[in-house]
C-alpha positions as CSV (number, residue, x, y, z in Angstrom):
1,X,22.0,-12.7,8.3
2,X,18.3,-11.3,9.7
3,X,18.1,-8.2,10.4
4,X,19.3,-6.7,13.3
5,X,16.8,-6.3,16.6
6,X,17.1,-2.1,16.3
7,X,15.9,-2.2,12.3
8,X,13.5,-4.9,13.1
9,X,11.6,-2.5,16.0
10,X,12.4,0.8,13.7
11,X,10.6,-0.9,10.9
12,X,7.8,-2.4,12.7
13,X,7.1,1.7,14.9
14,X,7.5,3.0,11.2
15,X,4.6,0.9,9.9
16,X,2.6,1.0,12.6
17,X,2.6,4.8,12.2
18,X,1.6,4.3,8.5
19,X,-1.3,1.9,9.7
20,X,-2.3,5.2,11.4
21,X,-1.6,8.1,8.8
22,X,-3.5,5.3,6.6
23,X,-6.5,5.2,9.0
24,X,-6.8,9.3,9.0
25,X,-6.3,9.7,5.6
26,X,-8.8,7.2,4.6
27,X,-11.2,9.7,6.1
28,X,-9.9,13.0,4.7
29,X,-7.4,12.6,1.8
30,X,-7.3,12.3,-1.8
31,X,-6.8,8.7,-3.3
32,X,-3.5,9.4,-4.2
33,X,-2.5,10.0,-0.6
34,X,-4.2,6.6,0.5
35,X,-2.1,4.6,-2.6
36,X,1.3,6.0,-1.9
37,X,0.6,5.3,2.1
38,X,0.1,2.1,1.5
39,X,2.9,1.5,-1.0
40,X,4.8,2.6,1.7
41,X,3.8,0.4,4.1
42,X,4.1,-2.6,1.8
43,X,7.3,-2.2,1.3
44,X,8.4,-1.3,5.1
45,X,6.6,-4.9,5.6
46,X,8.1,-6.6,3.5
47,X,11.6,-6.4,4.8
48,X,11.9,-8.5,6.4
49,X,10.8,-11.4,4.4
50,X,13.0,-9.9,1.6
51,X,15.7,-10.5,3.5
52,X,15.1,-14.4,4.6
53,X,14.7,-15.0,1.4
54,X,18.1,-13.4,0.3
55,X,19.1,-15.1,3.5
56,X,17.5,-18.8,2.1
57,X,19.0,-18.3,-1.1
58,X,23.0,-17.4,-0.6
59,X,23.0,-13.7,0.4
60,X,23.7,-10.6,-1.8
61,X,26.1,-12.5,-3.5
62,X,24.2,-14.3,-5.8
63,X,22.3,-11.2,-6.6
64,X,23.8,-10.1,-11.0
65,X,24.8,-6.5,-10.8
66,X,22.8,-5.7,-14.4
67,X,20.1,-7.5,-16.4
């Protein structure tokens, strides 16, 4: 299932307001700052690849609950 149109736009306004905290901070803030912002981001962007993948390979079903 992909994700739904409302987490899809909340995702993509949420990272596009990271690219801008990033952009200002770059500037001003301690590298610290800049890393975490941009872990952040990452991981926004990746959801939705994350979950054509889990999509792709059987859902959340296949996924073990322990290692």
């Amino acid at each position: 299932m992909a994700l739904t149109t409302q987490v899809k736009e909340c995702t993509d306004t949420a990272a596009g307001a990271i690219r801008e905290a990033l952009a200002f901070a770059a500037r001003a803030e301690q590298p610290i700052v800049i890393s975490t912002l941009t872990d952040v981001l990452i991981r926004l962007e990746s959801i939705e690849s994350m979950d054509e993948l889990m999509h792709k390979f059987g859902g959340a079903s296949k996924i073990p609950k322990s290692f």
